[in-house]
C-alpha positions in Angstrom: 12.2 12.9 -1.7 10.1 11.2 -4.6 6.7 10.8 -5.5 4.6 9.1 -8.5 3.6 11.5 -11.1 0.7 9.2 -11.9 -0.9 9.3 -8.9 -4.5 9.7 -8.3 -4.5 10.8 -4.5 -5.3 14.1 -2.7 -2.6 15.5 -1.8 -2.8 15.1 1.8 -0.2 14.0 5.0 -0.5 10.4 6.3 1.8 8.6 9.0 2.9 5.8 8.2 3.5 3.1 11.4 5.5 0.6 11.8 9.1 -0.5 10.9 8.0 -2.8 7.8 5.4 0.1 6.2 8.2 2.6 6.5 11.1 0.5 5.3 9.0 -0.8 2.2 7.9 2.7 1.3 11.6 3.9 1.1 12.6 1.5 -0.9 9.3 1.7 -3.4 9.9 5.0 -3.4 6.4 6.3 -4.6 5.3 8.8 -1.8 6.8 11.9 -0.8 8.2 11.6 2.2 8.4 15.0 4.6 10.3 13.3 7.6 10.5 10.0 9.3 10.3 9.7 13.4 12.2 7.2 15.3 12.0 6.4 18.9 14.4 7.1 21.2 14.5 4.0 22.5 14.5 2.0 19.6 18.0 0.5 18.6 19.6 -2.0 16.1 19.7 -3.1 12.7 16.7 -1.6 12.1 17.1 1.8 12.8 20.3 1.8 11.0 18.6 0.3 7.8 16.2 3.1 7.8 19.0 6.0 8.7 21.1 4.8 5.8 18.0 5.1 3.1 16.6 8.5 4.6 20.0 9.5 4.6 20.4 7.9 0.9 17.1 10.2 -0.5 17.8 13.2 2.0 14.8 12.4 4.3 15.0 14.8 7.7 15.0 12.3 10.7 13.7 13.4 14.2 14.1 11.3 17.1 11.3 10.8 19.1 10.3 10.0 22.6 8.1 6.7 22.4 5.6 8.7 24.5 5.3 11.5 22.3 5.6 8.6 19.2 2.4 6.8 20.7 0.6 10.0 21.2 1.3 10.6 17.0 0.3 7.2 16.6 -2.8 7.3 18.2 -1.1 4.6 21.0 -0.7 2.5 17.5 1.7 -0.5 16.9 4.4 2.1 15.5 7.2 -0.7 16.5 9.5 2.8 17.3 9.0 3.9 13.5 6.8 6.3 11.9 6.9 8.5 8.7 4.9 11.7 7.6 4.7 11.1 3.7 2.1 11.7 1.2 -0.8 9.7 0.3 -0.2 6.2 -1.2 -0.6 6.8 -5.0 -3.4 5.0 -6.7 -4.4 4.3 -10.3 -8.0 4.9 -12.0 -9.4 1.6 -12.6 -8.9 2.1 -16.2 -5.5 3.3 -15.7 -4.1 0.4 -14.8 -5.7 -2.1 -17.1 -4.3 0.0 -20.3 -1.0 -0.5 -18.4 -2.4 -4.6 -18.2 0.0 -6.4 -20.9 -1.9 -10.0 -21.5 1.1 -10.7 -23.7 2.8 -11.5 -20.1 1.3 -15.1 -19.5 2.3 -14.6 -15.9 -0.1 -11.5 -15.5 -2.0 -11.9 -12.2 -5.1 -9.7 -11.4 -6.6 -9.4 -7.8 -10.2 -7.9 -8.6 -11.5 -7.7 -4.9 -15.6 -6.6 -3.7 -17.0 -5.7 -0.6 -13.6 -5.6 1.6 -14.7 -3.2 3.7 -12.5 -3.5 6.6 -8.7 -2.0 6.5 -7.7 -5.3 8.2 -8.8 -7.8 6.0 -7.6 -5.6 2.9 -3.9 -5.9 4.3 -4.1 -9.3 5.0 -5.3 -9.6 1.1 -3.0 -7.8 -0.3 0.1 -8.9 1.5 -0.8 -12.8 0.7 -1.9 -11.3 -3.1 2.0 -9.7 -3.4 3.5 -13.0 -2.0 1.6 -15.2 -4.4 3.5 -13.2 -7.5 -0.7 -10.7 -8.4 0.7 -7.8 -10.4 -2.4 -6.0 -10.0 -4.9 -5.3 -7.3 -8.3 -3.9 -8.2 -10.7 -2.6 -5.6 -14.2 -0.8 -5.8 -14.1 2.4 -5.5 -17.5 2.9 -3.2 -18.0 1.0 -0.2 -15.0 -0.6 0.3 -11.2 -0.4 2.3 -9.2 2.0 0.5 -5.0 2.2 0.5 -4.3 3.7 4.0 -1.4 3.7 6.8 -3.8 1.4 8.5 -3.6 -1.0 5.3 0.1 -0.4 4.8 0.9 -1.4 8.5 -1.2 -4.9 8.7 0.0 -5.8 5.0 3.5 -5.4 6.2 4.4 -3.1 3.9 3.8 -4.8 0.6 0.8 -2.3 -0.1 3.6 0.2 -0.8 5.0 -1.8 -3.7 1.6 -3.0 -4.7 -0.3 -1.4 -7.9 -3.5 -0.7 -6.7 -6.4 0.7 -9.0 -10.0 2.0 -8.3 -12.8 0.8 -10.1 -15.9 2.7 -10.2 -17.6 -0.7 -11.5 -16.8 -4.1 -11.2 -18.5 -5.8 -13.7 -17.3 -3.6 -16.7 -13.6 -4.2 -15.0 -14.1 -7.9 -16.0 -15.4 -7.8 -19.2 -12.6 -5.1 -20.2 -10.4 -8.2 -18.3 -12.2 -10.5 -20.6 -11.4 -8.7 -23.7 -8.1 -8.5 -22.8 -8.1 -12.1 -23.1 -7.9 -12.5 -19.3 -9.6 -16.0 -17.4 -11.8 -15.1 -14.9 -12.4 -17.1 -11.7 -14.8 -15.9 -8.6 -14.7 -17.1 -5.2 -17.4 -16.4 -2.7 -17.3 -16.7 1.0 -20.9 -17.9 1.2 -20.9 -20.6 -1.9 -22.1 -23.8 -1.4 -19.4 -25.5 -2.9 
């Protein structure tokens, strides 16, 4: 079992789906997890990838009928995997830029507005992790928040991802900007 000290999350049970959210959350290692469910049907290098790291951390297993799994799941693309951990830990806004080192020239910042569906906040952050961001930034009001649902469509990148709440954007970039940071915008609806 492990967990972030640092976290800013209630402390409340999600389930994880899907083979890529739960691998990448063992090996991050920044939830608690309280057991992992694999389907009884479900066979192959994947299950014995995730046996050997629950077994590496002490994580109880269960196997599962994939009927009872899809009931948990809420019929969701669980892939034969699921996990009952804690919330995915999150960071003030503030919190992570102190922990922002411009002395890195390679420091990447994702600052993202108005993402309001899960979906589309996956897709963002999986592509943001693959293009080398260090840290995500997202509003703290109206907007997608870290969730299994998030974790699951980003493949499981989310769970290595640092991720901080703003409560408002604009003072995030000029504290960005003072920092010595660049900052570009892009809008879905510019002209050019």
């Amino acid at each position: 079992k492990s967990g972030s000290p640092a976290t800013k999350t209630k402390d409340k049970t999600e389930l994880l789906i899907s083979f890529h959210s739960v691998y990448e959350a063992l090996q991050a290692q920044r939830r608690t997890f309280h057991r992992i469910l694999i389907s009884e049907q479900r066979t192959g290098s994947q299950v014995a990838e995730i046996t050997d790291l629950a077994q590496k951390h002490n994580i109880p297993l269960e196997n599962i009928s994939s009927k009872n799994l899809d009931q948990l799941a809420y019929n969701g693309k669980h892939q034969g995997f699921a996990a009952l951990t804690t919330s995915f830990p999150v960071h003030t806004g503030t919190e992570l830029i102190h922990k922002i080192n411009k002395s890195s020239p390679a420091e990447l910042i994702l600052v993202l507005e108005s993402i309001e569906d899960p979906h589309n906040l996956g897709a963002l952050i999986r592509t943001a992790i693959c293009a080398g961001v260090n840290f995500i930034l997202i509003p703290g009001n109206r907007a997608a928040r870290p969730s299994p649902t998030v974790s699951a469509i980003s493949a499981g990148a989310m769970e290595r991802a640092k991720i901080g709440i703003m409560t408002n954007t604009a003072s995030t970039l000029k504290a960005l900007k003072d920092k010595g940071f660049w900052i570009y915008g892009l809008d879905a609806d510019a002209e050019n």
